[in-house]
N, C-alpha and C positions, 0 to 999 in steps of 0.2 A: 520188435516192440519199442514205444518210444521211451526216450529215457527221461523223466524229469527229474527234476531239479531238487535238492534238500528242502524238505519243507517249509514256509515263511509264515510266518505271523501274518496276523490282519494286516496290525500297523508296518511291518516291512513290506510287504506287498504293497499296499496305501502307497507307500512312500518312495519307492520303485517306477509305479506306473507314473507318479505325480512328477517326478524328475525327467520321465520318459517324454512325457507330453510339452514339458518346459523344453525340454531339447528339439522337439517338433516346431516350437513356437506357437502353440495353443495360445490363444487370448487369453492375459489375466483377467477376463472378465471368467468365461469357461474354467480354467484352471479354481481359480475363489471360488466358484459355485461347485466343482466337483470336493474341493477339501470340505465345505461345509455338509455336503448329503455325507463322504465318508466321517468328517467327525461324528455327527449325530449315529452313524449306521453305527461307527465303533463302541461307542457309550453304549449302545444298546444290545450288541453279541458279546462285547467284550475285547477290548483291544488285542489282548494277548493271543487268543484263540487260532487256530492253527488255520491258516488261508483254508486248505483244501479239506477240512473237517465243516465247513459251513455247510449247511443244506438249504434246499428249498423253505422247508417249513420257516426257519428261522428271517432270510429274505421276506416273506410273505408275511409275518410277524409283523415286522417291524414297518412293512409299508402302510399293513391294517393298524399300525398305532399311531400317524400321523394324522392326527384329526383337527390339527387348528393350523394347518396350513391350506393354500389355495388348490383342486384338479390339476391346475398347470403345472405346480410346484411340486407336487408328488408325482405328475409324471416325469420329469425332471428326473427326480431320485430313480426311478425308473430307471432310465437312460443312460444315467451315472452310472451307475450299478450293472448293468446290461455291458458298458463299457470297458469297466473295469474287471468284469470277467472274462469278456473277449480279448482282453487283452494277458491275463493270467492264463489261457487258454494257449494261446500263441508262443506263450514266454516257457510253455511247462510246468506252472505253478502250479495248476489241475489238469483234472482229466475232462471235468462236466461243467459247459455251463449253465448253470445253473437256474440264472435270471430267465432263458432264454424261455423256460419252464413255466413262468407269470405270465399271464398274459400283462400286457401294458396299458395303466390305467387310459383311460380315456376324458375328456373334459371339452366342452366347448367355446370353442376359438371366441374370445372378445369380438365386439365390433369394431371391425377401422373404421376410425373418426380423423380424417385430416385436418391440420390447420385450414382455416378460411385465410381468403385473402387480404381480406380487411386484421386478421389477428395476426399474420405474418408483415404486414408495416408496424405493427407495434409491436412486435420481435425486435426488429430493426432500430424503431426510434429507443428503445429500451440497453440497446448496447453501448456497453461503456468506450469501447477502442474499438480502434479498426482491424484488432485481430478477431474481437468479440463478433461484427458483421462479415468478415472475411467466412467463419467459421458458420453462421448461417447460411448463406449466401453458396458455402459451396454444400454446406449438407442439401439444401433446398434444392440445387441445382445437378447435384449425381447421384443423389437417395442413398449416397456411400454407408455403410454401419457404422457405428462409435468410435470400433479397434480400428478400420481402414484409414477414417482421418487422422486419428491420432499416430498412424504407422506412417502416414507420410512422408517423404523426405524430400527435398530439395531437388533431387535428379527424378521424381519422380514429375514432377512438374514439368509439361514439356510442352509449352507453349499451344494453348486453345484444348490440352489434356491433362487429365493425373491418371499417372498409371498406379494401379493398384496390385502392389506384389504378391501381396499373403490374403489372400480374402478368404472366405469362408471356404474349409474342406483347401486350405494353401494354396487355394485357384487364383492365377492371375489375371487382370483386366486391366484395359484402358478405358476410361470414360472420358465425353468430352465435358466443355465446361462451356461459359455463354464468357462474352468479353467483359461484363460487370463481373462476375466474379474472378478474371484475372484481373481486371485493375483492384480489385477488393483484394484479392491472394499479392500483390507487388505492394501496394500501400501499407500492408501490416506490415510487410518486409523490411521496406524502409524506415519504420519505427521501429523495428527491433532495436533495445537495448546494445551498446557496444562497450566492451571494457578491456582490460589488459590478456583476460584470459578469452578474448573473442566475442563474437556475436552470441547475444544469450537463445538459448536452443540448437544451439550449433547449426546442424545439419536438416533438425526438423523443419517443415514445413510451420508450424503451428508452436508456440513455448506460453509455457507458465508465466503470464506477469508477476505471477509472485515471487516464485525460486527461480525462474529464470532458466529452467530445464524444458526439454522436450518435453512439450504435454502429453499427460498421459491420461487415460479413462478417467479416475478419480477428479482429474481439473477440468473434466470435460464434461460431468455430471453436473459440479460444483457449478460450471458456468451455466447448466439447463434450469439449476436449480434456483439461480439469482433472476434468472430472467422469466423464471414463473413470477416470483415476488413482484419484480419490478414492473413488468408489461401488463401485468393483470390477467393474462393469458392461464386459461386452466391448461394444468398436463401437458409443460414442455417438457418433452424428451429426445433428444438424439434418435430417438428410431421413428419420431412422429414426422420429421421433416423426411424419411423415407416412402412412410406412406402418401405425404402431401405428393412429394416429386411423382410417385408411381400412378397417382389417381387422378395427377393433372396433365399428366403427359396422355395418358388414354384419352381424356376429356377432351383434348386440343388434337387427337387425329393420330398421335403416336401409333404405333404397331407391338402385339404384342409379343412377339418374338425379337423386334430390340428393345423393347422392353428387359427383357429375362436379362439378353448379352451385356445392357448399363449394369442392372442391380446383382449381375452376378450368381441368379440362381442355376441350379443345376438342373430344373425340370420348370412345368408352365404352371404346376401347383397353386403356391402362393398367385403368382400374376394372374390366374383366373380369375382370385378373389377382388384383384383392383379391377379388372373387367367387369364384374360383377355390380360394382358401387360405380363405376361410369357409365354404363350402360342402364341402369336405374336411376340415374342422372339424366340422362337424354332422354328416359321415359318421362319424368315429372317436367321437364323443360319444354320436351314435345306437346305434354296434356294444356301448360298454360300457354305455349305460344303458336300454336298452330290455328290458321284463319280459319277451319272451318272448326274448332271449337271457342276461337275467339270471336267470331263472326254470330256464332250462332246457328251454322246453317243446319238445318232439320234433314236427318238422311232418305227422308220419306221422298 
């Protein structure tokens, strides 16, 4: 029989798993979004409440009472939730999990919308430094995630590459890079600030003009979010120069199998969908510039 563990509170268990996944190197992006679904989840059973006393009904409660949040975002909680018990599971916290019990809400996927090329030069003239384009220039150019640039370091840069240590699921990659954005990646370099206690960002690839620290998510939002204001560009976000790199690399003859090995996915899932919108692209291109619908000719 297996033996578990002394019983844990919601909030010890929470607080357990949450230390667990910081020791993995979970993105603070995932980490802040799993404390947010468990605070809410805690307000709502009850923080004290004994982990393995929780039941289905009460999970299913609380997912059916989130009504002013998005599909996506309640499946989110979902997953959290789903996570956090597979991982109580494993630890001995419980016997059942529970979530596994829900089915998983469902929601449909947004449309990918890439940058255009004409909004992407005004990306560009809209940046204040040369770290500000360095930092376009290489999301636009390896569809890298948020965490990945910001994890950067200095050894990862390896002339015509950046290798990418922790990617999603802790997977490592190397992507290439095109030679404007290593001269963009060396010219910020060279403006780094310099003082008594070193080069400001140390080690990073990428630093705070502000504090002068390795940037992090937070200063990397903050910079998507200035260059909405200033470019006049709707909805810049760090994941949209993902979509742009993945739907103009198909468009221009890429392949979709290196396709997957740049962006790091684990299956051809997602890349189907940039197949999808490039290939719907060549249809509309094909309908206006093909001579025999430009010509007029009668198939009669």
């Amino acid at each position: 029989m297996r033996l578990f563990q002394k019983s844990k509170t919601l909030t010890e268990t929470v607080g357990e798993y949450l230390a667990a996944k910081e020791a993995e190197r979970y993105s603070p992006w995932t980490i802040d979004d799993y404390q947010n679904t468990f605070a809410k989840f805690q307000r709502f059973v009850g923080a004290g409440v004994a982990f393995d006393a929780i039941d289905t009904a009460q999970v299913r409660a609380f997912l059916g009472a989130q009504d002013k949040i998005s599909d996506k975002t309640l499946c989110n909680y979902h997953t959290a939730l789903s996570a956090l018990w597979t991982w109580a599971v494993d630890n001995g916290y419980t016997r059942q999990h529970i979530v596994r019990k829900i089915r998983r809400p469902s929601y449909v996927k947004p449309r990918i919308i890439p940058f255009t090329e004409a909004e992407v030069k005004r990306l560009l003239r809209a940046c204040r430094s040369a770290r500000d384009r360095a930092i376009v220039l290489v999301l636009l150019d390896t569809g890298m995630r948020a965490t990945e640039l910001t994890n950067l370091m200095l050894e990862d840069w390896q002339g015509g590459s950046l290798h990418i240590r922790c990617g999603k699921g802790k997977k490592s990659r190397i992507v290439p890079i095109s030679e404007a954005t290593e001269k963009a990646i060396h010219r910020q370099l060279l403006k780094r600030k310099i003082s008594e206690e070193g080069i400001a960002g140390g080690e990073a690839v990428f630093a705070s003009n502000i504090t002068g620290k390795a940037m992090n998510y937070n200063a990397l939002r903050s910079l998507m979010e200035r260059l909405n204001r200033s470019s006049g560009v709707s909805e810049v976000y760090a994941h949209k120069f993902r979509h742009t790199f993945a739907t103009t690399f198909l468009r221009n003859g890429g392949d979709i199998y290196t396709l997957k090995r740049i962006l790091g996915h684990s299956t051809l899932v997602m890349v189907m969908r940039y197949l999808d919108i490039a290939q719907s692209d060549i249809a509309r291109a094909h309908e206006k510039a093909s001579p025999v619908t430009v010509w007029g000719i009668d198939g009669k």
